[in-house]
C-alpha positions, 0 to 999 in steps of 0.5 A: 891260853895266853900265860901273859893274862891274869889267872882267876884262881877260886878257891872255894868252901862253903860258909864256916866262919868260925873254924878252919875252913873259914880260917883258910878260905880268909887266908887264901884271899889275903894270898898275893900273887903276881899275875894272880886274882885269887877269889873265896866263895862259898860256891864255885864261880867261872874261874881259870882253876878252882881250889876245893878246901872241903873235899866232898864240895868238889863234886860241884867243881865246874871242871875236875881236869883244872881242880885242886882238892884237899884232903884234911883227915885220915877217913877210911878207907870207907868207900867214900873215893869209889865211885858213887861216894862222897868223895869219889870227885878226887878219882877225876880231880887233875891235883891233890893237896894231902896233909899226911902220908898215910893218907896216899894208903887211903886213897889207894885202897879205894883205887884212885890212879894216884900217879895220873894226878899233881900232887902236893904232900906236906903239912898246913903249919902254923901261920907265921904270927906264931912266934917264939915265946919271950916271957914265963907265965907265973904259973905253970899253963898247960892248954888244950886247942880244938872243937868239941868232938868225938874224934878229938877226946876232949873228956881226955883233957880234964882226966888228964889234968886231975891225974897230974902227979903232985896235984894242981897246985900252981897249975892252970887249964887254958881251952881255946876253940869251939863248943867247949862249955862242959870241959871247962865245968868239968875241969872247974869241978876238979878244981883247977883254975881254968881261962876258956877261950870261946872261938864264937869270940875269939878269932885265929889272930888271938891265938898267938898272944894266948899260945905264948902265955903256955907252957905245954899244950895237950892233944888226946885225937884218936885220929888227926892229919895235922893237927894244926895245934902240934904245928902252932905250939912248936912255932912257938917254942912250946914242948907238945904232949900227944897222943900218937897221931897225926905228925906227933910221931914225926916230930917225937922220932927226932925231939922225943924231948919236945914231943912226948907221945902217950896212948892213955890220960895216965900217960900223958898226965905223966909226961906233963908232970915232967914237963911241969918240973923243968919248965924253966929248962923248957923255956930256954930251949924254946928256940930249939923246939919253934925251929922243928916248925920253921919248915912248916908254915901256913902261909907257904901252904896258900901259895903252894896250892896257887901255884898248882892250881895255875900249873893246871891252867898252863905249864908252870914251874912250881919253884 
């Protein structure tokens, strides 16, 4: 084709509008790039290259061999990527975009020929209205981000804030995300005084105000690629209490200070406690915990994966 025209570049996920995949469907049409129309659609349309953020979804791709598929999770190995399987378009897809690299063992279990494809391997990240913190809220808020389940142990939370050493006193809860009714009830039952963001109301844009009103945020997955709340707390300048997945570990190796990492509600209660104590420590060193996210930003992610879809249309330098 003639590199001087423009490239239609769709990137594509069915309807969620109030979670992450609407979140970057929105984020890769606000994506400028020059010589580039990027289209969102819930479903493929005729395009130079198509960008599949729902891995399953790219069985509709038009054209595998000019097809970007992302993973987002570290499922299996179950069989989904052998042949048949939900996700077996990744075998012939020409470029992937991995989030974590325990997600290269997966997929080689399962014998995708990983070295016939384009790949990119580096986390989302926060997006860059994610900024460090610039005030110290009254009392200490300790917060929990994400969607009601199984995967995400959202019980751990309350648990966690009832086993908080020297008790609840000056302590608040802060939820932010989807389906979360019952862990504020349950965390009011406790008692402890808890705000609860619904992300029915509350979109992506909010967040960043809210993360800056925290002291520390909690995560309790029993499995996670990102997870974006490790990315966007650190962004800005807040200390993360993990359980170890995802980049948890990562971070932790080199700012064990900043990152704690605990295998059970007890643990992590117990790190929060210390954290609780010296937050005022932790507040002024907050531009060394947002500089261990500066390399990871989401917006780096968006242009990232357009420059390789367009490198599947005609040989493109990636830098």
């Amino acid at each position: 084709m003639n590199p001087g025209r423009e490239v239609v570049i769709n990137v594509c996920v069915e309807a969620s509008e109030d979670w992450l995949f609407g979140d970057l469907k929105k984020g890769f049409a606000r994506t400028a790039i020059a010589g580039t129309r990027i289209e969102a659609t819930d479903e493929p349309i005729e395009a130079d290259s198509w960008i599949f953020i729902r891995t399953a979804e790219a069985a509709s791709s038009p054209d595998l061999n000019r097809t970007v598929v992302c993973i987002h999770d570290l499922y299996g190995p179950d069989g989904s990527y052998l042949p048949g399987g939900a996700r077996s378009a990744v075998r012939d897809a020409a470029a992937l975009a991995l989030c974590h690299p325990s997600q290269r063992a997966i997929l080689e279990a399962e014998h995708v020929d990983l070295a016939s494809k384009r790949i990119i391997e580096r986390p989302l990240g926060a997006l860059s209205g994610f900024t460090t913190r610039n005030t110290l809220s009254p009392r200490f808020r300790v917060g929990w981000i994400g969607r009601f389940h199984h995967r995400k142990r959202c019980e751990w939370f309350p648990e966690v804030v009832r086993l908080l050493r020297g008790g609840t006193r000056n302590t608040e809860a802060v939820l932010i995300g989807k389906d979360l009714d019952t862990v504020a009830q349950t965390l009011a039952e406790i008692p402890v005084a808890c705000e609860h963001y619904n992300r029915r109301h509350c979109a992506i844009e909010d967040y960043p105000a809210i993360y800056k009103t925290l002291d520390c945020v909690v995560i309790t997955s029993s499995t996670e690629a990102g997870p974006l709340p490790l990315f966007e707390a650190l962004a800005t300048g807040i200390p993360v209490v993990s359980t170890p997945v995802g980049w948890a570990p990562y971070f932790h190796e080199f700012a064990p200070h900043f990152v704690r990492l605990g295998s059970s509600p007890a643990e992590l209660a117990d790190h929060i406690a210390e954290i609780r104590e010296a937050r005022s420590d932790f507040f002024e060193r907050r531009t060394e915990i947002a500089a261990l996210a500066e390399p990871f930003r989401l917006e780096g992610w968006y242009r990232e994966l357009v420059y390789l879809a367009k490198s599947l249309v005609f040989p493109l330098r990636l830098d």
